[in-house]
MIROSE-297515 format. One record per residue (C-alpha): residue in one letter; x, y, z. Coordinates in steps of 0.02 Angstrom, whole numbers, plus 50000, padded with zeros to 5 digits. Each point is the difference from the previous one (the first is absolute). Example, Ala and Ser with C-alpha at 12.3 -4.5 7.8 and 13.67 -1.06 7.14 Angstrom:
a506154977550390/s500695017249967/
//
This chain:
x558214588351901/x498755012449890/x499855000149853/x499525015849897/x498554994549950/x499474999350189/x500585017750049/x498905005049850/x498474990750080/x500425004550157/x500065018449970/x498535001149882/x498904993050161/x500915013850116/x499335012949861/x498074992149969/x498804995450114/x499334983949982/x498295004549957/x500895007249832/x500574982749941/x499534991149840/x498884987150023/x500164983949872/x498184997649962/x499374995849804/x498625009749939/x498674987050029/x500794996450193/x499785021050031/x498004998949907/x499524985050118/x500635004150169/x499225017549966/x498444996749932/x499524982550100/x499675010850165/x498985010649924/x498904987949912/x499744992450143/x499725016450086/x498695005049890/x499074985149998/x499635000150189/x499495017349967/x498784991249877/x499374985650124/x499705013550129/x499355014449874/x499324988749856/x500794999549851/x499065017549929/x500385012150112/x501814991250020/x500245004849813/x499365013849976/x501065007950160/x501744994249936/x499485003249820/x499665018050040/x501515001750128/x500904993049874/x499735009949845/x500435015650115/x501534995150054/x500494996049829/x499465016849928/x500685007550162/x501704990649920/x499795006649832/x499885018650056/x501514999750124/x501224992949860/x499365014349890/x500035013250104/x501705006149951/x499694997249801/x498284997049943/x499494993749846/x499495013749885/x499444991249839/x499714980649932/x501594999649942/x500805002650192/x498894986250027/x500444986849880/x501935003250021/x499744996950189/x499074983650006/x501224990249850/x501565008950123/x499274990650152/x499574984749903/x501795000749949/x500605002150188/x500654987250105/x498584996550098/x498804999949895/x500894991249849/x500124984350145/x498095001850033/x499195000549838/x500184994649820/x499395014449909/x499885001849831/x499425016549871/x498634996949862/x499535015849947/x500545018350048/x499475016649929/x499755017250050/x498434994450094/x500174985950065/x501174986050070/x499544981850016/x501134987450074/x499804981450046/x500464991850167/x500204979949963/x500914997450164/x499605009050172/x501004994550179/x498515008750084/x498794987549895/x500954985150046/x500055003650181/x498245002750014/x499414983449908/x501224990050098/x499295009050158/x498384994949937/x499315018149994/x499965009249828/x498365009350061/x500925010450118/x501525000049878/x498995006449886/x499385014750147/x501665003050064/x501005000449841/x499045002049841/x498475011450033/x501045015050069/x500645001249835/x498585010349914/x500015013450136/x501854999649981/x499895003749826/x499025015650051/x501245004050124/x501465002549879/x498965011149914/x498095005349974/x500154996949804/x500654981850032/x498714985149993/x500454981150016/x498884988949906/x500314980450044/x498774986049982/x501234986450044/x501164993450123/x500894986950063/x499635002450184/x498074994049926/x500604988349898/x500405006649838/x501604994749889/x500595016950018/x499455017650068/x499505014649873/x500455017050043/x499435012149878/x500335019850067/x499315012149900/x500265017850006/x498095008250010/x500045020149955/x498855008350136/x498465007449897/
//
């Protein structure tokens, strides 16, 4: 005999194809199987390329997707002022996703400027234990001064640490820089 509970199971796989299921991965799991591939991807590139031209190929490809990203997502609403821009990045630091992959925290915000501190990055963690912050650092860190740029001309990101390089914490400092 059924129970409820079944017919319920049973129905919601009639109704969603399986590709649509939940998969029951942690945060770190997800990070590792996606990012171990490529690592290793890359770094045949490198024995076959050198190490150079390897980086400075995915660091370009790289920073043009992510700016690529940037514009897409603000195609429908783009920012408009500083303000825009600080209420977006403490909304996605806030989000689920990102509140799981960082620990963020404020310093100092004025009209000008926002600063925050990352003390804990998944993406930093993954790469160390990979054994490969130098293409961390490519794939995940350097694209984030063009982004700035890409959210809006008047945007600059000033950073001079991070953890990817071995840093207690990473520094973002975005100012917002009046075209003269």
């Amino acid at each position: 005999m059924r129970t409820q509970a079944t017919k319920v199971e049973n129905m919601n796989r009639k109704t969603q194809h399986k590709f649509k299921e939940k998969l029951q991965l942690t945060y770190e799991e997800y990070f590792r199987g996606r990012f171990d591939r490529q690592v290793q991807l890359i770094k045949e590139f490198e024995r076959v390329f050198g190490r150079k031209r390897t980086f400075e190929i995915v660091g370009k490809a790289n920073e043009k997707f992510a700016v690529e990203f940037i514009k897409k997502e603000l195609k429908e609403k783009p920012i408009k002022n500083f303000e825009e821009f600080k209420a977006l990045v403490k909304q996605d630091m806030r989000s689920p996703f990102w509140s799981h992959v960082l620990t963020v925290t404020f310093p100092e915000e004025t009209p000008q400027k926002i600063v925050f501190n990352v003390t804990e990055c998944l993406w930093a963690k993954t790469f160390k234990e990979l054994n490969a912050t130098d293409l961390g650092y490519i794939l995940w860190c350097r694209p984030d001064f063009a982004m700035a740029r890409a959210y809006h001309p008047n945007i600059r990101l000033k950073r001079t640490k991070t953890l990817m390089q071995g840093d207690s914490y990473c520094n973002h400092a975005y100012c917002w820089k009046e075209k003269r």
